[in-house]
N, C-alpha and C positions, 0 to 999 in steps of 0.2 A: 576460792571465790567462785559461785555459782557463775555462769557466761550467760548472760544477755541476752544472745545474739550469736548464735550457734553456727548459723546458715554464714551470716557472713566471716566469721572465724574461720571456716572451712575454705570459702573463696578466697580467703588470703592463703592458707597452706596452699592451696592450687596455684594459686599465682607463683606464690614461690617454687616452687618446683617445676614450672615452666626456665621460671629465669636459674634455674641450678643445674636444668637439662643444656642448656646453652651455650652455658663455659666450660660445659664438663671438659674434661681431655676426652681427646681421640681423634678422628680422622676430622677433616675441615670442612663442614658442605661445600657441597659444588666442585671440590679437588677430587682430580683422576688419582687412583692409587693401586699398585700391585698386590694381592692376595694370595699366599702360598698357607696350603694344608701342612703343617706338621703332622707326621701319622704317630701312629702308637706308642714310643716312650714319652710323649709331651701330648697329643691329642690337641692341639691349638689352632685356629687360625691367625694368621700374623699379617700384617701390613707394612708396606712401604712408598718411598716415592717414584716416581716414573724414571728419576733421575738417578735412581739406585741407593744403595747404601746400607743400612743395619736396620733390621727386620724389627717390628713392632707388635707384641701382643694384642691381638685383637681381640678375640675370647678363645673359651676352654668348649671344647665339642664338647658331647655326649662324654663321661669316663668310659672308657675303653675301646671308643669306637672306630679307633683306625680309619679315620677321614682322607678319604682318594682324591677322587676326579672334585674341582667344586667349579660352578656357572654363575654367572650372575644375570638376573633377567627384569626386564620394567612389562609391567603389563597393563599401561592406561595409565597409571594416575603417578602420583610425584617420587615415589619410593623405588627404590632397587631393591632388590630380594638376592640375597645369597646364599644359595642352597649347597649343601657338603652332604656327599654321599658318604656312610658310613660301612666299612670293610668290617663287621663284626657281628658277634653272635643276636646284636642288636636288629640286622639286616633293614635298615629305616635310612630315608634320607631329612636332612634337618634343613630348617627355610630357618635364615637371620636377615637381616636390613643389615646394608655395607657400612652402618658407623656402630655393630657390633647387638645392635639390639636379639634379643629373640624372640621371635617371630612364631617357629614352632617344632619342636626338636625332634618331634614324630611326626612329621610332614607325611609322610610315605611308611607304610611299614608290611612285615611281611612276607620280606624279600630275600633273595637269595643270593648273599656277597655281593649288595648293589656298590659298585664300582668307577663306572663310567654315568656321565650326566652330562644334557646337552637341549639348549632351549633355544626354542624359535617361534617366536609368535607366541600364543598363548600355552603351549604345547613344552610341555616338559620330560623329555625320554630319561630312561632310567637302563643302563645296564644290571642285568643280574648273570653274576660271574661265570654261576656254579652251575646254570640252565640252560644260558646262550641263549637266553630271551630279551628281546629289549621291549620296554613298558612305557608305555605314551598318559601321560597325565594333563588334562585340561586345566587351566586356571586362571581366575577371575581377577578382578583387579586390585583385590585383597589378597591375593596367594593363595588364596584358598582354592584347594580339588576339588572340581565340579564334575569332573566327568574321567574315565577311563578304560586304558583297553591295555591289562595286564600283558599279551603276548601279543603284542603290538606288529613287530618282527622276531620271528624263530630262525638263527642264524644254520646256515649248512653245518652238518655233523656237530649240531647244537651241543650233546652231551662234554663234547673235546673243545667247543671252541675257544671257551675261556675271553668273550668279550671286555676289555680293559677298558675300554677309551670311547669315547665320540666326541663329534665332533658335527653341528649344524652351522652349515654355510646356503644362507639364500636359500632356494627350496632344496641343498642336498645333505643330505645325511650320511656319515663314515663311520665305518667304524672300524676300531683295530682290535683285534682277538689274539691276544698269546697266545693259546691253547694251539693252534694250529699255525701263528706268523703271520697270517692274514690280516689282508685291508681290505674290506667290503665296502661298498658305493651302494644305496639305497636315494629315495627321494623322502622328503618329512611326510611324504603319505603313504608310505609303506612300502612303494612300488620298487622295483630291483635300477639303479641309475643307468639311462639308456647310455650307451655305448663307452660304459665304464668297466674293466676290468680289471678283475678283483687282483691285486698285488698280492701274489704269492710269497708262500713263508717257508720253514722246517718245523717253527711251533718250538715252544719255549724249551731251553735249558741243551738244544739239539745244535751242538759245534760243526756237525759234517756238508752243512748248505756252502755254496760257493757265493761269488758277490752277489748282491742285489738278492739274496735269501734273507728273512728276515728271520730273527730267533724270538724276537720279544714283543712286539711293533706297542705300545702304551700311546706317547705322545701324539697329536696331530694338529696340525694347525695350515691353516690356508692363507694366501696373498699373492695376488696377484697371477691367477691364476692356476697356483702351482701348489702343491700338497706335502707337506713337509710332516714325515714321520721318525720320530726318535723311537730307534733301536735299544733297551735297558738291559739286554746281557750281556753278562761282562767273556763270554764263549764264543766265537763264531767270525766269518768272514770283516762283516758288518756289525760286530759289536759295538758299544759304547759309541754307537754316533747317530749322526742325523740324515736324512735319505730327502731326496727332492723328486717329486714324481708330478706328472702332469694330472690336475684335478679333475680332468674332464673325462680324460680316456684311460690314468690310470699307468700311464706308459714311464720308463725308471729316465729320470734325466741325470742323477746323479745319485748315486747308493749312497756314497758317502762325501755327501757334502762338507758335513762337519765332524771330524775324528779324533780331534783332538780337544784336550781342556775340560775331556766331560769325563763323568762318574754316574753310572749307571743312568742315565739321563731317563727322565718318566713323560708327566706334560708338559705340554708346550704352550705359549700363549703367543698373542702379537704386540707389541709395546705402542703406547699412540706412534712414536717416530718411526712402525714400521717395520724395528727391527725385532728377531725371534727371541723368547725369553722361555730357558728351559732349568726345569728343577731338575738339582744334580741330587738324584736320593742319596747314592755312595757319599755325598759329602754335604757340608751345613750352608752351599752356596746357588744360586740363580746365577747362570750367564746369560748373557745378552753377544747376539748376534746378528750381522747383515744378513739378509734371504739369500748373497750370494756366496755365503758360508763364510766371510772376514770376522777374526773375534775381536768382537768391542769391548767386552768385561768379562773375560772366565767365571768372576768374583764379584758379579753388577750389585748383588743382594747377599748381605751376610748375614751371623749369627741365628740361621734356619736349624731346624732337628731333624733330619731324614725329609726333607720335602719331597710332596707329592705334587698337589693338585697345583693348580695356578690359574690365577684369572686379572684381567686388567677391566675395572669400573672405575663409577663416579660415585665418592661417597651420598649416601641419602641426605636429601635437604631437610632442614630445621627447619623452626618456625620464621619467617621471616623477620630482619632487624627491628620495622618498625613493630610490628608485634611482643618483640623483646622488652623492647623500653615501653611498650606501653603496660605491659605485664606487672613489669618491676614498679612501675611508676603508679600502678594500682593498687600494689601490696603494702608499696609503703604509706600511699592515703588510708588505706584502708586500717593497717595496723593504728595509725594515730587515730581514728575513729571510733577501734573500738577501744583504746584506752580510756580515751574521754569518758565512753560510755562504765567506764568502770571495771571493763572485762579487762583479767591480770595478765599482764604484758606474754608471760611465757604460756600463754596459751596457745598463740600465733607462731609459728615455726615454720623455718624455709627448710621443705626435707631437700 
């Protein structure tokens, strides 16, 4: 049967597909929830609750892309943006919204083993592995790059340093480099962080360093003024644990704070309760820990695939409730409107 009424048959599919966006499954607006990278045999991002427990599909990265470091960043307006650095010949980092949307999967591209990722203010850094460059990215309040400065920071004996990780806290920038064991202190303006000294290493896969030598340094996470970096070789003094150093100056308050319950431990996060949340890659689980190294849950987050990255956000808001039912409640006047008018019922569909 020829339609009538074309224009308004359409605003009913839109309507409907508001209210189907709504009840979909997946994360809840407005709920805080843990995000862990599964890297290369599953390539996923997964979610869970703050409370712990068995890990949830969130989406499938890029195929092949061995997703590392991921950030999650608001830049003005209602949305979160979740950005996963991709470890692969892809060399690109990919922007999703936290209730799994995507955004744009070649956000960044280019790059060389972009690794580490780390946002502050409008400003989004980018590790590249393989160069020991880190790349500063501007963006608007739609995610979009507006502006940049590819070698933003060129790290010491760049070729060797093998930057893995960062880490922005308030105006300071960190970063940890396998390639040499090093923790570099920088400011988010590029400048070298005053009276911060650099946490020396032996640089990866090197067993012959004594304590407080680092072989791997990945994870990094701050609280309370103090800088917590996980160790991921499974060789060395300080293997397989977590190290406590002062954020300011860089000084060791404890090499190994946490030594036990981990497997090859990568990034680290802060949980809202404060305490440390670290991906065991060597195995499928997230522990959770106090900052003063007491273990809460060896096993906080399970059913993981080699986890990497980790981040704690708020999933993105939906359209508001009253907007819901007013949606729904348009589509269905509308549907009996254009019936009346003649136009055949299955024209109208809720995608």
């Amino acid at each position: 049967m020829r339609l009538r009424n074309p224009v308004v048959v359409l605003l009913a599919v839109s309507l409907g597909s508001l209210c189907a966006n709504v009840v979909r499954a997946g994360p809840v607006t407005g709920t805080t929830y843990i995000y862990v990278a599964n890297d290369s045999t599953t390539d996923t991002i997964t979610y869970s609750a703050t409370t712990g427990g068995t890990s949830t599909t969130l989406l499938n990265t890029v195929t092949g892309s061995d997703p590392h470091q991921i950030v999650i960043g608001n830049f003005g307006n209602s949305e979160n943006y979740l950005f996963v650095a991709n470890d692969s010949s892809t060399g690109s980092v990919s922007e999703y919204l936290t209730n799994g949307d995507v955004v744009n999967t070649s956000l960044i591209t280019g790059l060389s083993s972009p690794v580490g990722l780390a946002v502050s203010g409008d400003d989004l850094f980018v590790a590249n592995y393989n160069t020991g460059i880190i790349g500063e990215y501007v963006l608007n309040a739609n995610g979009q790059v507006t502006a940049s400065t590819a070698d933003f920071i060129t790290l010491p004996t760049a070729a060797k340093a093998g930057p893995d990780s960062l880490l922005a806290s308030g105006g300071d920038l960190y970063v940890a480099a396998t390639g040499t064991g090093d923790v570099y202190g920088y400011t988010t303006a590029g400048a070298s962080l005053a009276g911060f000294t650099t946490i020396t290493g032996i640089g990866y896969n090197n067993a012959n360093g004594g304590a407080g030598s680092l072989n791997d340094p990945i994870g990094l996470a701050v609280s309370n003024g103090d800088l917590f970096v996980a160790d991921s070789n499974t060789s060395g003094v300080d293997a397989n644990s977590i190290g406590e150093f002062n954020a300011s100056t860089g000084a060791t308050i404890n090499a190994q704070l946490i030594s036990t319950g981990l497997s090859s431990p990568t990034y680290l996060a802060v949980n809202t309760n404060g305490d440390l949340l670290v991906a065991n890659h060597g195995s499928t689980t997230v522990g959770e820990y106090t900052t003063s190294g007491g273990t809460v849950n060896a096993s906080f987050i399970t059913g993981l695939t080699s986890p990497f990255g980790i981040a704690v956000g708020v999933a993105v808001p939906l359209p508001p409730v009253w907007l819901t039912f007013a949606a729904c409640a348009g589509m269905v006047l509308i549907f009996r409107q254009v019936r009346r008018r003649g136009v055949d019922s299955h024209a109208v569909t809720c995608l």
